[in-house]
FIFI-277620 format. One record per atom (N, C-alpha, C): atom name; x, y, z; residue in three letters. Coordinates in steps of 0.1 Angstrom, whole numbers, plus 2048, in hexadecimal, padded with zeros to 3 digits. Atoms other than C-alpha are relative to their C-alpha. Layout:
// residues N
<atomo = CA u = X v = Y w = Z residuo = ALA>
...
// end
This chain:
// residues 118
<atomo = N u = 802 v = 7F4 w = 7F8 residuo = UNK>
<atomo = CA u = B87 v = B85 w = 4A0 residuo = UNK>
<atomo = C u = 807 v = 7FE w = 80E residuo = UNK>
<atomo = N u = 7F7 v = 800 w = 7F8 residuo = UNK>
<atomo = CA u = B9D v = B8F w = 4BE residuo = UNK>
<atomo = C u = 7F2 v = 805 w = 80D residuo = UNK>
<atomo = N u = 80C v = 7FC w = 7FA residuo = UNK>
<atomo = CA u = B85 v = B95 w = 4DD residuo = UNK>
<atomo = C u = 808 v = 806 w = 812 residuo = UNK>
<atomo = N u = 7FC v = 7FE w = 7F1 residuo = UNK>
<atomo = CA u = B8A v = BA5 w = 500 residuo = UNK>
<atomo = C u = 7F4 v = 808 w = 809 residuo = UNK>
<atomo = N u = 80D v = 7FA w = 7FB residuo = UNK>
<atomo = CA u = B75 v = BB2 w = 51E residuo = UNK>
<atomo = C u = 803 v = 811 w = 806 residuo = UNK>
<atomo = N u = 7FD v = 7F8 w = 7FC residuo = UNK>
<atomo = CA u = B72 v = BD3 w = 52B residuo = UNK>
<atomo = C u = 7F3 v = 809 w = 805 residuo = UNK>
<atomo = N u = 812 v = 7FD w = 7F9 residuo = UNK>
<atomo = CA u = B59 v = BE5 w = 544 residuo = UNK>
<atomo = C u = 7F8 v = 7F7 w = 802 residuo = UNK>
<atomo = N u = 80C v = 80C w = 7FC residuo = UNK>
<atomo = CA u = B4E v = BC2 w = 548 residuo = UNK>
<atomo = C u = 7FE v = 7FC w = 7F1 residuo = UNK>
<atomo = N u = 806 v = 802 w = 80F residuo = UNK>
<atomo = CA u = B41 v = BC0 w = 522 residuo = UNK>
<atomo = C u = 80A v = 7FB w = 7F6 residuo = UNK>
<atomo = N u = 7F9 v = 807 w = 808 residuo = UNK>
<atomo = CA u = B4F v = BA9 w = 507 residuo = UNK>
<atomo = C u = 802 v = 806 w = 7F2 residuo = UNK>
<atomo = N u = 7F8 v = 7F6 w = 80D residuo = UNK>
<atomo = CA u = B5E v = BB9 w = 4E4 residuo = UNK>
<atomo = C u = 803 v = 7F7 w = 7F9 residuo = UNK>
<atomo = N u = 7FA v = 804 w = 80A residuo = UNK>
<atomo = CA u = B6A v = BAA w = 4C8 residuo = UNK>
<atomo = C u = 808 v = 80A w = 7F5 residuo = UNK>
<atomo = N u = 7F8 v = 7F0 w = 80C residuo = UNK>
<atomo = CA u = B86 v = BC2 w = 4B1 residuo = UNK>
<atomo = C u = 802 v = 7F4 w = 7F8 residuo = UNK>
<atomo = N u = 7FA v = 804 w = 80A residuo = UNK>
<atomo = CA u = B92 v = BBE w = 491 residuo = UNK>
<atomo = C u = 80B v = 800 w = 803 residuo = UNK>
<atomo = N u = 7F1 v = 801 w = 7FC residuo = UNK>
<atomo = CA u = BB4 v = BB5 w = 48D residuo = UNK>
<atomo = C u = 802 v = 7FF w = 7EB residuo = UNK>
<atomo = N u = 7FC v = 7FB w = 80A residuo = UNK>
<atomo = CA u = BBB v = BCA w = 46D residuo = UNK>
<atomo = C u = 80E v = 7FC w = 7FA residuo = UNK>
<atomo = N u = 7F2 v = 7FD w = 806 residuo = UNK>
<atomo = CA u = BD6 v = BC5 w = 451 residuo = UNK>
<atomo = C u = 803 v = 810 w = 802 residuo = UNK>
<atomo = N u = 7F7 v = 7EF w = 7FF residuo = UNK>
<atomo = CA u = BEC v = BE4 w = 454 residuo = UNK>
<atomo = C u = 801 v = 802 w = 7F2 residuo = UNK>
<atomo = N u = 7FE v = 7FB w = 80B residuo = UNK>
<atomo = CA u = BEF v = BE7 w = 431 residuo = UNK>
<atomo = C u = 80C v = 804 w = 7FA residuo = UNK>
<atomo = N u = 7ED v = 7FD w = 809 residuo = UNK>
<atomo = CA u = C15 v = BED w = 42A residuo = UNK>
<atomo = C u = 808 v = 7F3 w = 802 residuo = UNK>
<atomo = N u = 7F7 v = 809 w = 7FF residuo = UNK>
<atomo = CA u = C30 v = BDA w = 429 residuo = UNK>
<atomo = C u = 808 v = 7FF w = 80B residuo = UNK>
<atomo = N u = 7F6 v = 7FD w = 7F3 residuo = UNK>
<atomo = CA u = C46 v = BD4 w = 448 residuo = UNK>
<atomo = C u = 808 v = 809 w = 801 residuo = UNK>
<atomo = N u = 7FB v = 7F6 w = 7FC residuo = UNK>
<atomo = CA u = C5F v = BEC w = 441 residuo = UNK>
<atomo = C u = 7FB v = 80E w = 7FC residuo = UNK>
<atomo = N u = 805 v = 7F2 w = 7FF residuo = UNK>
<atomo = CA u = C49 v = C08 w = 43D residuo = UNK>
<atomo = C u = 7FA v = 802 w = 811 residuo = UNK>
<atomo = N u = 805 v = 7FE w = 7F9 residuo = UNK>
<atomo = CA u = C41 v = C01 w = 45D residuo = UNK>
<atomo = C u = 80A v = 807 w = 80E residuo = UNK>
<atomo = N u = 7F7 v = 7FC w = 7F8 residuo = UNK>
<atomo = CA u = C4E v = C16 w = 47F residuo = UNK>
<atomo = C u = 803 v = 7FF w = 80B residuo = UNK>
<atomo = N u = 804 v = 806 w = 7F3 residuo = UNK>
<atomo = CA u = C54 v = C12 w = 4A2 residuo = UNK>
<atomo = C u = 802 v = 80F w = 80C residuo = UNK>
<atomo = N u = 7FB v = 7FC w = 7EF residuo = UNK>
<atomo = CA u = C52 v = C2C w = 4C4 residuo = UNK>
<atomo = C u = 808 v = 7FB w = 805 residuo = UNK>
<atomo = N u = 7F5 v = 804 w = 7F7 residuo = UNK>
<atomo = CA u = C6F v = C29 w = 4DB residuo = UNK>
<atomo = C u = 7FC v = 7F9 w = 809 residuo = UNK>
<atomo = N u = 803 v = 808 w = 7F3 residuo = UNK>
<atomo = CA u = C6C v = C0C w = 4F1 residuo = UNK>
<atomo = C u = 7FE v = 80A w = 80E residuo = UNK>
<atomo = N u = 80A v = 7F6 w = 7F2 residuo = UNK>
<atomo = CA u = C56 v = C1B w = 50F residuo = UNK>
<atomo = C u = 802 v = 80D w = 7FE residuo = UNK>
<atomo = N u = 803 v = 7F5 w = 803 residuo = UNK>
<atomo = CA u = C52 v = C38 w = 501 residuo = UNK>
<atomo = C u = 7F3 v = 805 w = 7F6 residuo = UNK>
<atomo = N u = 80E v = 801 w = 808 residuo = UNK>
<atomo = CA u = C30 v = C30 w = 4F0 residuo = UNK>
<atomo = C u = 7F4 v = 80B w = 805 residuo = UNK>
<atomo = N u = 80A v = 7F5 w = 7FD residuo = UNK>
<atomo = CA u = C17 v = C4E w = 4EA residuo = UNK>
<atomo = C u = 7F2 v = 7F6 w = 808 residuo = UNK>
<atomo = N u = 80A v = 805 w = 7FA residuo = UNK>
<atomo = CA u = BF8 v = C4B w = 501 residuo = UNK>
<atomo = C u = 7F3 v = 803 w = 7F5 residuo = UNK>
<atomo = N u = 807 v = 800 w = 80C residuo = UNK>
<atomo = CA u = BDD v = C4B w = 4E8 residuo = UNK>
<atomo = C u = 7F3 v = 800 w = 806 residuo = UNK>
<atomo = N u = 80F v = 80A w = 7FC residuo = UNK>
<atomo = CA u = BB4 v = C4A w = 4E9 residuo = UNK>
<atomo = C u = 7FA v = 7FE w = 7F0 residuo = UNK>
<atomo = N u = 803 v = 80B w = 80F residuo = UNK>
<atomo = CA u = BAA v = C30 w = 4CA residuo = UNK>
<atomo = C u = 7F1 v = 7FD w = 7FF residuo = UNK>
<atomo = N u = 811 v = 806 w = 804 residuo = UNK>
<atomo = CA u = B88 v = C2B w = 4BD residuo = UNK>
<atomo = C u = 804 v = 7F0 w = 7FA residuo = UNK>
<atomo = N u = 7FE v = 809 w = 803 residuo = UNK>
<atomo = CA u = B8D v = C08 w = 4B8 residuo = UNK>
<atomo = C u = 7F3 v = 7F8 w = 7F7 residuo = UNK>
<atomo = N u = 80C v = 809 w = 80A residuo = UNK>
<atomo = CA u = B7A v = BF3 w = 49A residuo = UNK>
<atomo = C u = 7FC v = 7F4 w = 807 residuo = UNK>
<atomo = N u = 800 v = 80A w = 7FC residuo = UNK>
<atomo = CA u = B65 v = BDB w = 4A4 residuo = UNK>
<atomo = C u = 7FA v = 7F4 w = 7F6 residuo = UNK>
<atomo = N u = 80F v = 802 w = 807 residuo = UNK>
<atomo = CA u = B50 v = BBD w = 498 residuo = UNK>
<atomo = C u = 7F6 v = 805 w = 7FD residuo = UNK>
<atomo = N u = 810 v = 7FD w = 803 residuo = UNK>
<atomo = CA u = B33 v = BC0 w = 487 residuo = UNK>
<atomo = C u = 7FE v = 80F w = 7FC residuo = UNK>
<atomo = N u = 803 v = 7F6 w = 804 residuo = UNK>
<atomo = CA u = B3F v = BE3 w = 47E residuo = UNK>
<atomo = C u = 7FE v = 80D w = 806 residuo = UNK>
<atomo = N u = 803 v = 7FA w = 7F1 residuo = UNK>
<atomo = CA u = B39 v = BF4 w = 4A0 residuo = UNK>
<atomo = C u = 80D v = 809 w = 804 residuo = UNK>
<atomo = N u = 7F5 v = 7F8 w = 7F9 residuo = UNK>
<atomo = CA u = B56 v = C0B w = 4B1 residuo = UNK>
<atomo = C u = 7FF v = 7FF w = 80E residuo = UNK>
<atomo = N u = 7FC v = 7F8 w = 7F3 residuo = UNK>
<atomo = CA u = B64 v = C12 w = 4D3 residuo = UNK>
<atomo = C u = 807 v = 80B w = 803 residuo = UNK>
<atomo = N u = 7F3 v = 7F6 w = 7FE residuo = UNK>
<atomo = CA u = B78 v = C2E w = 4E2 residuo = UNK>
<atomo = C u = 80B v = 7F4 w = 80B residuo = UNK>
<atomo = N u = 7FA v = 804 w = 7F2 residuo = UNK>
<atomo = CA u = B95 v = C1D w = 4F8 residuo = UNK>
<atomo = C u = 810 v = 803 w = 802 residuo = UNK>
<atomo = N u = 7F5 v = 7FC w = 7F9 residuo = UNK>
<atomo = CA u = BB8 v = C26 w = 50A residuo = UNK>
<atomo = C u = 808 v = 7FC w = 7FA residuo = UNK>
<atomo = N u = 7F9 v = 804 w = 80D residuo = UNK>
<atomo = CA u = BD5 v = C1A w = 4F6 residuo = UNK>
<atomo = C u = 80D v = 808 w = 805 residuo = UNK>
<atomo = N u = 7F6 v = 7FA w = 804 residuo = UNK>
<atomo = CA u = BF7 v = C21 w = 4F1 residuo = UNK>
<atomo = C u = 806 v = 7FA w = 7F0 residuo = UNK>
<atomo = N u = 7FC v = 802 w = 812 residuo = UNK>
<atomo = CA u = C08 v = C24 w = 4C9 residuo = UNK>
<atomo = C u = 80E v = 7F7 w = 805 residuo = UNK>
<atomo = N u = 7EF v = 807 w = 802 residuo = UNK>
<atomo = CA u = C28 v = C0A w = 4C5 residuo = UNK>
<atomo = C u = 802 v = 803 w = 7F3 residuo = UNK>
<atomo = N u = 7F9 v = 7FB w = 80D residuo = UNK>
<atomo = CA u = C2B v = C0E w = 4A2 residuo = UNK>
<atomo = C u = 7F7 v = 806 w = 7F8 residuo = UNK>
<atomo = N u = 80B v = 7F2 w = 808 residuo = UNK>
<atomo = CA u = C1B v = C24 w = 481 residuo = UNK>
<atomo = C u = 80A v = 7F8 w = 7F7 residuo = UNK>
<atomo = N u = 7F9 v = 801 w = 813 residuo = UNK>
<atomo = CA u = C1E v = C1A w = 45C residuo = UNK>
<atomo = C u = 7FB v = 80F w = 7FB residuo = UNK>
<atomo = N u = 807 v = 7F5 w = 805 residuo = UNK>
<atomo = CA u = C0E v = C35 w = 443 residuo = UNK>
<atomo = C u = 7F2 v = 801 w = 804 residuo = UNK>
<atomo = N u = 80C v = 7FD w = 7FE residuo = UNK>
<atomo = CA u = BEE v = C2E w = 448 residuo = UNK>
<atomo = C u = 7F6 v = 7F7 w = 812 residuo = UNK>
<atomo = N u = 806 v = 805 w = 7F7 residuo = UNK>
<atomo = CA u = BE9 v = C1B w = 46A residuo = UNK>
<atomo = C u = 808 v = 800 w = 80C residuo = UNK>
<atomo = N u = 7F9 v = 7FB w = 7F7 residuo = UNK>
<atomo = CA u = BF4 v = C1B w = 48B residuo = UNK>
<atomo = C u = 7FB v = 7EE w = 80C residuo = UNK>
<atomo = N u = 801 v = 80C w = 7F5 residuo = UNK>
<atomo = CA u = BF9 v = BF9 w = 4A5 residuo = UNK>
<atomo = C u = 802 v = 807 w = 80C residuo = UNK>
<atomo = N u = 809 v = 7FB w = 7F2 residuo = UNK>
<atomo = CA u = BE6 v = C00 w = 4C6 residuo = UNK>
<atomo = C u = 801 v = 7F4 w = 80A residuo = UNK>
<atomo = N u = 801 v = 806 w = 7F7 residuo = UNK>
<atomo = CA u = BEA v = BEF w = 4E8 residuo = UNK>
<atomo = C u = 7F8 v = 805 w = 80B residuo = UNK>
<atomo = N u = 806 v = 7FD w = 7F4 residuo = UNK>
<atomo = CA u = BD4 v = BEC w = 504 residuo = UNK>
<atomo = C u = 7FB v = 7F5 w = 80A residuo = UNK>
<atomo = N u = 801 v = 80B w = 7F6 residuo = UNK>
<atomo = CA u = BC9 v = BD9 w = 524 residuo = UNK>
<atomo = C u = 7F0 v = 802 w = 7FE residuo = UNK>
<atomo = N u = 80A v = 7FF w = 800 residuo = UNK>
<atomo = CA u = BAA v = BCB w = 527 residuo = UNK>
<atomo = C u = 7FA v = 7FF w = 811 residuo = UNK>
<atomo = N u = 803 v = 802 w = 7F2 residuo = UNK>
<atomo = CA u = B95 v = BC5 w = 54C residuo = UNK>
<atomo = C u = 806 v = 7F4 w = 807 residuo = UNK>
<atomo = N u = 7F2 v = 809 w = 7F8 residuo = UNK>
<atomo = CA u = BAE v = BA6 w = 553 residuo = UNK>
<atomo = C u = 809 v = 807 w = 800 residuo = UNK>
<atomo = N u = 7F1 v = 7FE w = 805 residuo = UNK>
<atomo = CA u = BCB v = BB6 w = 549 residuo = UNK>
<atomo = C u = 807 v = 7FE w = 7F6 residuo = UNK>
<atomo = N u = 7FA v = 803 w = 80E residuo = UNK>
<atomo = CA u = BD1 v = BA8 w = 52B residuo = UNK>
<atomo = C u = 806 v = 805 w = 7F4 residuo = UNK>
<atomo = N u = 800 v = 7F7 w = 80C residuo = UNK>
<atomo = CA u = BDF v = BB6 w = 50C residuo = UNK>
<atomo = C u = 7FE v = 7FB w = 7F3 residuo = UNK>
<atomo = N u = 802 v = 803 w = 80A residuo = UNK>
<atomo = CA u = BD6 v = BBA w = 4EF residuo = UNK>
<atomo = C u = 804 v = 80C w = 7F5 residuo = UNK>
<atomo = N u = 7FC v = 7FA w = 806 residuo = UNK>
<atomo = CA u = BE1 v = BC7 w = 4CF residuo = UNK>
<atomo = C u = 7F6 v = 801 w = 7F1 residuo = UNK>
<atomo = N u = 807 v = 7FF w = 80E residuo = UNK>
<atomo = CA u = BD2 v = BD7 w = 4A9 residuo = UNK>
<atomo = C u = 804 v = 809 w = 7F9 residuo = UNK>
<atomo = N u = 7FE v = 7F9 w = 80A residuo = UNK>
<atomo = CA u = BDA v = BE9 w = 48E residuo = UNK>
<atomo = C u = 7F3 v = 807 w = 7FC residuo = UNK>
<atomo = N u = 809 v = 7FB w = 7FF residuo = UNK>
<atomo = CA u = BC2 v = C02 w = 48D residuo = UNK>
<atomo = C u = 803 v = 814 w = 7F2 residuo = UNK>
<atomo = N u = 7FE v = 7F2 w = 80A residuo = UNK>
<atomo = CA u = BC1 v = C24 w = 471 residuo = UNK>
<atomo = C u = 800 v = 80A w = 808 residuo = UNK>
<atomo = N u = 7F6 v = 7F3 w = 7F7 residuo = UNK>
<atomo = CA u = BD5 v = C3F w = 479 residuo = UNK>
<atomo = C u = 7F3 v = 809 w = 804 residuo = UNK>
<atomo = N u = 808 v = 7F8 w = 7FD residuo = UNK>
<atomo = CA u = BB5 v = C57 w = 475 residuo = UNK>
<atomo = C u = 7FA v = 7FA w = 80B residuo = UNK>
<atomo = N u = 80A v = 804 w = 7F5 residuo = UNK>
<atomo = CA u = BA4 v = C41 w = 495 residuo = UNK>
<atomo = C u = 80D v = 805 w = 80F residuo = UNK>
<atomo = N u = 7FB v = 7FE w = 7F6 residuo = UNK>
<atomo = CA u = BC1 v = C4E w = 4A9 residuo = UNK>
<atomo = C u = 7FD v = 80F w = 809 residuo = UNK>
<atomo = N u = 7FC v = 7F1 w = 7FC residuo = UNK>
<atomo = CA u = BC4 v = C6E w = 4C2 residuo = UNK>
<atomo = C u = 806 v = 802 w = 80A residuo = UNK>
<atomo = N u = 7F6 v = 803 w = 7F4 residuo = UNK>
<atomo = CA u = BDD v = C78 w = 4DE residuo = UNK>
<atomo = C u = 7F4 v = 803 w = 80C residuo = UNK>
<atomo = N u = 806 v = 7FE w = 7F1 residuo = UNK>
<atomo = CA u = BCE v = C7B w = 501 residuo = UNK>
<atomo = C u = 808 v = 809 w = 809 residuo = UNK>
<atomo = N u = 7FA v = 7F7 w = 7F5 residuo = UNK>
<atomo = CA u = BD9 v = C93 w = 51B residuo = UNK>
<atomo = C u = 80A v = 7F7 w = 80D residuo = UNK>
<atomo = N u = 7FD v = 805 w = 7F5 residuo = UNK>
<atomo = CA u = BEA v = C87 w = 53C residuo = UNK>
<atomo = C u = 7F6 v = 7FF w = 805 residuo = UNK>
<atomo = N u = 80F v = 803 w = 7F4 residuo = UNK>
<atomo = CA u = BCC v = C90 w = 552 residuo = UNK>
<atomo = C u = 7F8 v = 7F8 w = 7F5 residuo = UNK>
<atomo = N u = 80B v = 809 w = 803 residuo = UNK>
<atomo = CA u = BB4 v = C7D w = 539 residuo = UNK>
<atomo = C u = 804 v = 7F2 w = 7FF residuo = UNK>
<atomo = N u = 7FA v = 80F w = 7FB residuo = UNK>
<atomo = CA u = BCD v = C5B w = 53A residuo = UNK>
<atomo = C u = 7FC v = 7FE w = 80C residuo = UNK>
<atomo = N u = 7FF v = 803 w = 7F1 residuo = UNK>
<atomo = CA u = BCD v = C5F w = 560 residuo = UNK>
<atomo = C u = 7F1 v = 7FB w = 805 residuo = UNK>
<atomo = N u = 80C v = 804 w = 7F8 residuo = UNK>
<atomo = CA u = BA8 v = C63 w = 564 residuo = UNK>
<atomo = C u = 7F5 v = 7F4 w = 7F9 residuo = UNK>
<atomo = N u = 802 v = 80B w = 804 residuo = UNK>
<atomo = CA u = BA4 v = C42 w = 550 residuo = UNK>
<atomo = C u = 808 v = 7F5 w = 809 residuo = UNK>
<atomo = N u = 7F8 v = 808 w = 7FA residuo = UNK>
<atomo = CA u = BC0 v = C33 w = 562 residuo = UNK>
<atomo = C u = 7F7 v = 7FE w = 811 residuo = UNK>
<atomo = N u = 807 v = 803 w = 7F2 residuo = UNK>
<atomo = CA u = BAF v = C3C w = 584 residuo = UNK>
<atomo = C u = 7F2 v = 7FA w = 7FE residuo = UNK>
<atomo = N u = 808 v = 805 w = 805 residuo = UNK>
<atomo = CA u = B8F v = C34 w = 576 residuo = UNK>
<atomo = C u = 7FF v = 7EA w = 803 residuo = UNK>
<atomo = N u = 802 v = 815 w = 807 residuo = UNK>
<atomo = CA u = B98 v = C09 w = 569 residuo = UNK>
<atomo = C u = 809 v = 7FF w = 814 residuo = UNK>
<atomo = N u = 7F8 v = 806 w = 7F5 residuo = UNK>
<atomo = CA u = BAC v = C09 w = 590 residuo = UNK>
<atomo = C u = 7F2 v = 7F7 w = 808 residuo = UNK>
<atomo = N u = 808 v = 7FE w = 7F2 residuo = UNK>
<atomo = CA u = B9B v = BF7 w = 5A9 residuo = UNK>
<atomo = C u = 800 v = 807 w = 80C residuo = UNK>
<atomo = N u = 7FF v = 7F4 w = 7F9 residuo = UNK>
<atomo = CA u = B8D v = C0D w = 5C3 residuo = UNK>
<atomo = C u = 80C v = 7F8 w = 80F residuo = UNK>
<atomo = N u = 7F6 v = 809 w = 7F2 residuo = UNK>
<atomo = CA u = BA1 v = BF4 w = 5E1 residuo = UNK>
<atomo = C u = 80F v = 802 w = 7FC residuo = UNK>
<atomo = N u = 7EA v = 800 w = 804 residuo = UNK>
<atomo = CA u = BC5 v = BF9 w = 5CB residuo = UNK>
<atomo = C u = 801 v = 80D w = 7FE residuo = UNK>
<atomo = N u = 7FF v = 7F2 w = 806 residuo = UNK>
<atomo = CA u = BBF v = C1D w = 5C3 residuo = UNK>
<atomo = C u = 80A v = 806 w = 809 residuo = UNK>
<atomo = N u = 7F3 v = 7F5 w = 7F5 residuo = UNK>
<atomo = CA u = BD4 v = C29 w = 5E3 residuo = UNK>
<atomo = C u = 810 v = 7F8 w = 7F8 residuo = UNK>
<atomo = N u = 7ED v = 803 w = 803 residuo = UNK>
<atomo = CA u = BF3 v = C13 w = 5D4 residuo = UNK>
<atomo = C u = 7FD v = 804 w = 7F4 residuo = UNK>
<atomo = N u = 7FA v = 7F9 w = 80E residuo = UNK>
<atomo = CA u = BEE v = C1B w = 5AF residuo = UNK>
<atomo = C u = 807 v = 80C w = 800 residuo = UNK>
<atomo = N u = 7FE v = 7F4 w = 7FF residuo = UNK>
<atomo = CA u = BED v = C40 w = 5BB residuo = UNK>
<atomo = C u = 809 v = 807 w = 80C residuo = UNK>
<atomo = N u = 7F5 v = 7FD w = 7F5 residuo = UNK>
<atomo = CA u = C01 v = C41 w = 5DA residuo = UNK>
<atomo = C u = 7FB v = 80F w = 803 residuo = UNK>
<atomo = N u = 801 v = 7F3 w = 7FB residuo = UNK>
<atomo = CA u = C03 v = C65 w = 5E7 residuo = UNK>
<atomo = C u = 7FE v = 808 w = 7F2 residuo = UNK>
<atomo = N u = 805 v = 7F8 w = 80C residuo = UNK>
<atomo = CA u = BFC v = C73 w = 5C2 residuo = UNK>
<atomo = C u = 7F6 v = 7FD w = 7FB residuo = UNK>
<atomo = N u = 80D v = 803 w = 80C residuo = UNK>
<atomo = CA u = BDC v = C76 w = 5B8 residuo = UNK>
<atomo = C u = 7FC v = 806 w = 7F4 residuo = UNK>
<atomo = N u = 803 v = 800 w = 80F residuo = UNK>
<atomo = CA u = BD3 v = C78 w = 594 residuo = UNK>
<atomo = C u = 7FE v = 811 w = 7FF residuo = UNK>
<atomo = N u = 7FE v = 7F1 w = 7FF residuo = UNK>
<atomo = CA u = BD4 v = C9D w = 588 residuo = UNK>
<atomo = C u = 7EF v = 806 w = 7FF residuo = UNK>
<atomo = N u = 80D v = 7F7 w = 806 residuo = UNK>
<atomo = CA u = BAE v = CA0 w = 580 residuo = UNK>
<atomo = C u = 7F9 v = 7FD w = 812 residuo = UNK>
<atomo = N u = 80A v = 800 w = 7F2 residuo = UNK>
<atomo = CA u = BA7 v = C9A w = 5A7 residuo = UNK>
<atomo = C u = 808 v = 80C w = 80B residuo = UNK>
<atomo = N u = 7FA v = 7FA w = 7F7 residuo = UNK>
<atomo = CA u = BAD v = CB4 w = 5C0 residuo = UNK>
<atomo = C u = 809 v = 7FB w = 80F residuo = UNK>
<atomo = N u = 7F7 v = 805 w = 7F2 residuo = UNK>
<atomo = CA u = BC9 v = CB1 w = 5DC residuo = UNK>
<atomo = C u = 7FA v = 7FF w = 80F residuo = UNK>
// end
């Protein structure tokens, strides 16, 4: 089991076969990866929702990246039905959300996130 923290709280995912063969598998254009929100499998059988972008998709599954509360990343192969796209404003107000409030003026500079008013 693959483990990381987040909100403070410790996790453990599965780190799923994908189930195909490598060349059924596909890739997004370098940095051009959908923003995604992933119910991720956990131990013990349990779920999360969390932030994510798709790098690649076979038929039936889809490899998910995301940071944890270091920064770290991590990756899973997760079933296509656990995926769904996200909006801009609902990335952002996750993004502003994991900032700390002391870096928030440089993450956001003179633009602030679209779900806060000017």
């Amino acid at each position: 089991m693959a483990s990381f923290n987040l909100d403070g709280e410790s996790f453990e995912y599965l780190r799923q076969d994908p189930g195909h063969p490598p060349e059924e598998t596909r890739s997004w254009e370098y940095g051009n990866y959908p923003k995604i929100g992933v119910t991720l499998p956990l131990a013990g059988g349990r779920t999360m929702d969390v932030y994510a972008h798709a790098s690649r998709w076979n038929p039936s599954f889809v490899l998910v990246g995301w940071a944890d509360d270091r920064d770290h990343s991590h990756w899973a192969w997760v079933p296509a039905g656990n995926i769904r796209r996200v909006t801009g404003s609902e990335w952002d107000i996750e993004e502003y959300r994991r900032s700390p409030e002391k870096l928030r003026h440089i993450r956001w500079g003179s633009r602030l996130p679209r779900f806060l008013p000017a």
